[in-house]
C-alpha positions in Angstrom: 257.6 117.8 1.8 260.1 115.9 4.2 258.2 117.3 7.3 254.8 115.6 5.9 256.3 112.3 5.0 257.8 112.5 8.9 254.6 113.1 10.3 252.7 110.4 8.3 255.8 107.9 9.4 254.5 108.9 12.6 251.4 107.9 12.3 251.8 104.9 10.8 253.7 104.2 13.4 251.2 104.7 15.9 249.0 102.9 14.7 251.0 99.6 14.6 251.5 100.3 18.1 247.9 100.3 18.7 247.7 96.9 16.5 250.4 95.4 18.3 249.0 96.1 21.5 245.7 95.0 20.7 247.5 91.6 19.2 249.0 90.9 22.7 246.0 90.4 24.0 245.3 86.8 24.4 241.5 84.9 23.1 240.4 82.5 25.6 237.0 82.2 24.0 237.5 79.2 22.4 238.3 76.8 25.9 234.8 78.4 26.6 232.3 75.5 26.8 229.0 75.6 28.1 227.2 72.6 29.5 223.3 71.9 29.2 221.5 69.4 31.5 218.6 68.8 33.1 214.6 68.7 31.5 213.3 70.9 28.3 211.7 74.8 29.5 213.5 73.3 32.6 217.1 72.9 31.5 219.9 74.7 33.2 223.7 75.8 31.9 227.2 75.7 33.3 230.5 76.9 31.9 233.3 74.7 31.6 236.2 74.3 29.2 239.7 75.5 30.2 239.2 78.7 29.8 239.8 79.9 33.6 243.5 77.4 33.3 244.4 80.0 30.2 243.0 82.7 32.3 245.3 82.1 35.3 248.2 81.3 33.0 247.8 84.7 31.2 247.5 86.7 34.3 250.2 85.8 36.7 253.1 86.6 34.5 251.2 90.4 34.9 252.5 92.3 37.8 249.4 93.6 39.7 247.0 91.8 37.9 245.2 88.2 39.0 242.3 85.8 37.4 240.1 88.0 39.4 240.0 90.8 36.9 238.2 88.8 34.4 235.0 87.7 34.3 233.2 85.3 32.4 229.5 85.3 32.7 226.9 83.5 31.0 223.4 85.6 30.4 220.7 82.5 31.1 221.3 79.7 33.0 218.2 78.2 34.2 214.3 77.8 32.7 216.3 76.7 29.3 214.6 74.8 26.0 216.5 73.4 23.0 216.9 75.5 20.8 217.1 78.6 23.2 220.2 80.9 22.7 222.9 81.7 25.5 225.6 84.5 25.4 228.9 84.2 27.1 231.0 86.8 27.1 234.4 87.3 28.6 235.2 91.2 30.6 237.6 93.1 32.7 237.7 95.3 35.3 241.6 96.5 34.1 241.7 99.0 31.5 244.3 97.4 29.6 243.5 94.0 29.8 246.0 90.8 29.0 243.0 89.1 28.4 240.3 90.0 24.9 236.7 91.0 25.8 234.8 89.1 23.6 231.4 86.7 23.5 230.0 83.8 22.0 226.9 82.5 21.2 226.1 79.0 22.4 222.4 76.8 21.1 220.8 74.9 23.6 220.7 71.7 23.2 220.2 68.1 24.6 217.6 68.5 27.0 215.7 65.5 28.4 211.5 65.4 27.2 209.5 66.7 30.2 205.7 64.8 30.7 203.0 67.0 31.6 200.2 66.8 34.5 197.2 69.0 35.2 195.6 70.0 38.6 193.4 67.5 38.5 195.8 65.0 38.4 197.6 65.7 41.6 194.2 66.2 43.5 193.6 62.5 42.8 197.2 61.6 44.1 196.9 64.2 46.9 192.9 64.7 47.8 192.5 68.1 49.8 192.1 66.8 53.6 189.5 68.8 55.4 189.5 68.7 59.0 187.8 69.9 62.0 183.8 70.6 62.4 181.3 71.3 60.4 181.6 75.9 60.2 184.8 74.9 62.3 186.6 73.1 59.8 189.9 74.0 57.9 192.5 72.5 55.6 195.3 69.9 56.7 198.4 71.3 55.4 200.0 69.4 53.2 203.0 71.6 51.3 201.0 70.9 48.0 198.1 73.3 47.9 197.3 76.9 49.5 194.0 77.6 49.8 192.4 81.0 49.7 189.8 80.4 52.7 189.8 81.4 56.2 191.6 78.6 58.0 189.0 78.1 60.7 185.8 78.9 59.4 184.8 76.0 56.8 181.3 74.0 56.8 180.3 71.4 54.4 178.8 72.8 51.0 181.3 75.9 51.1 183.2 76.2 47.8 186.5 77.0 48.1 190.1 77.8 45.6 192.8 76.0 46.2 196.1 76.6 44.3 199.1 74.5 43.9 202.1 75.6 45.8 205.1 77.4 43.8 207.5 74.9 45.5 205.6 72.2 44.2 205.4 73.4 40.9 209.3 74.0 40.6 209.8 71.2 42.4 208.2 69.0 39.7 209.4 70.8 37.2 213.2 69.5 38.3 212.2 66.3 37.4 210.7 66.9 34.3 207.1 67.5 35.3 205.9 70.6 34.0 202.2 72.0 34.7 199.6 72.4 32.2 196.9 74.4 32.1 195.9 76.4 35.4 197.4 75.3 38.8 194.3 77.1 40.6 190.2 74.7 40.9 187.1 75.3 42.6 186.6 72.2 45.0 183.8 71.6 47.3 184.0 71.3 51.1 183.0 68.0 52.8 183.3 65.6 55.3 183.6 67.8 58.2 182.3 66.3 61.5 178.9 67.6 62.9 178.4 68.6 66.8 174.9 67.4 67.4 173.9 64.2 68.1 177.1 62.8 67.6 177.7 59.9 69.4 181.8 59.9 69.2 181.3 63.1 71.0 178.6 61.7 73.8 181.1 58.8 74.8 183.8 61.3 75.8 181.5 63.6 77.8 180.0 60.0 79.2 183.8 59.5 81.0 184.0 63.4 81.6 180.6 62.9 83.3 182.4 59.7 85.6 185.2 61.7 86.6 183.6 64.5 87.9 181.1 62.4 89.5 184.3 60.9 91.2 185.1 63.8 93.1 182.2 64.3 94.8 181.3 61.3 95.7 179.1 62.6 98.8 177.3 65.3 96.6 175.3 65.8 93.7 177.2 66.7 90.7 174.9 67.3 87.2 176.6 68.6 83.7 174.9 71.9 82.7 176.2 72.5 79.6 178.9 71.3 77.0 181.3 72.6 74.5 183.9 71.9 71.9 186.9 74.5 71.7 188.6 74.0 68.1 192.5 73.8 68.5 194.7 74.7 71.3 195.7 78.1 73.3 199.3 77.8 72.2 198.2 76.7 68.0 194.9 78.0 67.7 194.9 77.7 64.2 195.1 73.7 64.5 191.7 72.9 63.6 192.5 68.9 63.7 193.2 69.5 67.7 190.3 70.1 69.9 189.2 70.0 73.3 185.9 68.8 75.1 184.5 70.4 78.3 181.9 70.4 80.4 179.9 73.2 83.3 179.4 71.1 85.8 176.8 71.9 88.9 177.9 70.8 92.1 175.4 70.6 95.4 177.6 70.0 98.3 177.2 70.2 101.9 174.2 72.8 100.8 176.4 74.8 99.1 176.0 75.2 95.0 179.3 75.8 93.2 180.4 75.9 89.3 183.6 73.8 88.0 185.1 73.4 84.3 185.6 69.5 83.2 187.0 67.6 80.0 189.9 66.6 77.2 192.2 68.6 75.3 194.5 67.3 72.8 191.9 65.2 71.2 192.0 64.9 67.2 189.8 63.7 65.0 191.4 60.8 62.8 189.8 58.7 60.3 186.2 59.7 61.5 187.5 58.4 65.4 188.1 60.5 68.2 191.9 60.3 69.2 192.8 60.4 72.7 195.6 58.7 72.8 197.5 62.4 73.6 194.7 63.4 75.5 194.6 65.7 78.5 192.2 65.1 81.9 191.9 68.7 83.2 189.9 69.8 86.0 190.9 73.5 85.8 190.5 74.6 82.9 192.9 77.6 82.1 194.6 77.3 86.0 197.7 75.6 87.6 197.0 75.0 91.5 194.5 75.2 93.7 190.6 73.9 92.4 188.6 76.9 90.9 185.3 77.4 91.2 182.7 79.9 89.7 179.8 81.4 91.3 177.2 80.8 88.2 177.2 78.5 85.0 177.9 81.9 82.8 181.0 82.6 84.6 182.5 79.4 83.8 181.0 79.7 80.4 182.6 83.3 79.7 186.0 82.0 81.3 186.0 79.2 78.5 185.2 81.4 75.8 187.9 84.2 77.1 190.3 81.2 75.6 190.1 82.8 72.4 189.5 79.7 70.7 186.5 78.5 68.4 183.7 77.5 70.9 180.9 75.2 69.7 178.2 74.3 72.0 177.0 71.0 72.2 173.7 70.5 74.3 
């Protein structure tokens, strides 16, 4: 009978070791505070409180231990609405831990009112600029929309998707602007400059005309054929850049010869041809001496080896 009242003693006495080692352990949960700001289904959270003060205070009177051994994470932070739920909860990497794993439950609350907008209400703030010419054309980026075309290859007529940009999106979303309804529409392609007969294009082969004419002043020099390349050799895909140039015949001293005349780095702005960046080149493709060609198609087949759109022109 004695032995079983020593062994229940025992025990008991156990067990109040177990209680009084779980009492040491210290609650911080209560300096937990969590923080909401920003925009409702936008709203973001962010602990505070003095709970890391009580933290570092608990754990440097514990030899081998620092504030590093506990963690206090928070499971949503961002894409919050009032009334959504967030759990913090306190852990520990030590197996016997100064500090008591516990959570807490915090409601969301005091989130500004968003506004909403639609597609269609940021295409009439930011209109889809097409660019280039007509089965040439493309889209001007402008970090709102993607589109789902092929950047060189528009005409006018052609029905294409454009989408607005995830960056956009979450970037109007930070200020309270959240999307509604689809972020994808069908719009129609227009206002693409046409090749023929246009006159913007005959006044810059009119001066290309002069300047060749210029260097051979004792000859005969006649334009055989002309041609718009759509962006440049180093950015082809910038159909707003093009370049215009001309085969050119020349009949000198009896002797019949091929040359390559025109403009790069024109753009089209505002229905005007720019040249206020404009290149004169009278070699197209060469650095140095003049180059010549032995037939119109060679200096044809030499332009279109540039690997750029090629549009003829008359």
């Amino acid at each position: 009978m004695k032995l079983k009242k020593v062994g229940i003693a025992l025990c008991l006495s156990a067990s109040l070791l177990v209680l009084g080692a779980c009492s040491t352990q210290k609650s911080v949960i209560k300096d937990v505070k969590v923080d909401f700001s920003g925009y409702n289904h936008e709203g973001k959270a962010k602990l505070s409180g003095k709970y890391y003060d009580e933290i570092t205070e608990v754990m440097k009177k514990k030899e081998g231990m620092s504030a590093s051994d506990i963690l206090v994470k928070i499971d949503k932070s961002s894409g919050l609405s009032n009334g959504d739920k967030v759990k913090v909860s306190i852990l520990s990497k030590l197996k016997k831990s100064p500090i008591k794993p516990e959570s807490k439950t915090f409601t969301v609350s005091g989130l500004k009112k968003t506004t909403s907008y639609t597609i269609d209400d940021v295409l009439k703030q930011n209109s889809v600029k097409f660019v280039g010419f007509n089965h040439y054309g493309g889209v001007k980026d402008d970090y709102v929309f993607t589109v789902d075309s092929q950047k060189n290859s528009l005409s006018n007529g052609d029905k294409i998707s454009v989408e607005l940009d995830s960056d956009y999106i979450s970037g109007q979303a930070e200020k309270g602007k959240v999307l509604k309804g689809s972020k994808t529409k069908n719009i129609e392609v227009s206002g693409l400059e046409e090749t023929g007969n246009n006159n913007k294009l005959d006044s810059v082969l009119s001066e290309i005309d002069s300047e060749a004419r210029d260097d051979y002043k004792s000859g005969n020099t006649t334009r055989q054929e002309s041609y718009v390349l759509v962006g440049d050799q180093y950015h082809p895909e910038a159909v707003d850049e093009f370049s215009i140039f001309g085969v050119y015949k020349v009949n000198e001293n009896d002797s019949i010869r091929y040359r390559i005349y025109g403009y790069s780095s024109l753009y089209l702005k505002n229905g005007k041809i720019d040249m206020s960046q404009s290149v004169f080149e009278k070699n197209f493709g060469y650095v140095g001496s003049t180059k010549y060609y032995d037939n119109s198609q060679e200096a044809v087949d030499h332009l279109k080896a540039s690997n750029l759109q090629i549009i003829k022109i008359k």
